[in-house]
C-alpha positions in Angstrom: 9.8 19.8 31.5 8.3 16.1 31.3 4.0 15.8 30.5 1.9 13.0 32.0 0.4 11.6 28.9 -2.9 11.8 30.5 -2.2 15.6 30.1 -2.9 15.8 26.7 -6.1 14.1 26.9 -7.8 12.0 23.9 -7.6 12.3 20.3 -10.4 13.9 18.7 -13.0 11.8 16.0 -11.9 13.7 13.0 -8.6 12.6 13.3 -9.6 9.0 14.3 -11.7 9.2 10.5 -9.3 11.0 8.9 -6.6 8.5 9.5 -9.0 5.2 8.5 -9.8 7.1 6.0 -6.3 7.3 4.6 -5.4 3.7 5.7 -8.4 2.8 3.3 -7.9 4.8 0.3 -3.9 3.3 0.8 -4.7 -0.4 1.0 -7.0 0.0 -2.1 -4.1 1.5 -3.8 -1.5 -0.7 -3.2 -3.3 -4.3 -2.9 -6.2 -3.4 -5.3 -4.3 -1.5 -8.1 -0.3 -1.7 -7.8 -0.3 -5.2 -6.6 -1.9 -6.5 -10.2 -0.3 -4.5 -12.2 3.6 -5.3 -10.7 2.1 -9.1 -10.9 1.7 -8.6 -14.7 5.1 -7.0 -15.3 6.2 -9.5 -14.2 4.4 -11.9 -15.9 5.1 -10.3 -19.4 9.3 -10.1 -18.2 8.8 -13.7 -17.2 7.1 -14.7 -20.9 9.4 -12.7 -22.7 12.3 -14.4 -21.2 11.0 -17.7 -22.2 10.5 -16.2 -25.2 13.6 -15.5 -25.8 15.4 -18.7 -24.7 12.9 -20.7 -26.9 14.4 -18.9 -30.2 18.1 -20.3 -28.7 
């Protein structure tokens, strides 16, 4: 049995703020906190490495 998508009318508010919500709290995760700290992993790999080739 195929729905018209009109059928199902609209998508209530909550969920609309629910899901910015989410999107939000995600983008400060990853771009506010994970971002800077893979950054300096990698810095300290990168330094460590140097490091290392430096002693020969």
């Amino acid at each position: 049995m195929k729905r018209d998508l009109a059928e199902k009318g609209s998508v209530p508010l909550r969920y609309w703020a629910l899901w910015w919500s989410l999107m939000v709290v995600a983008d400060v995760l990853f771009y506010v906190i994970l971002t800077p700290f893979w950054m300096g992993l990698r810095a300290a790999a990168w330094l460590a490495e140097q490091r290392s080739r430096a002693r020969g």
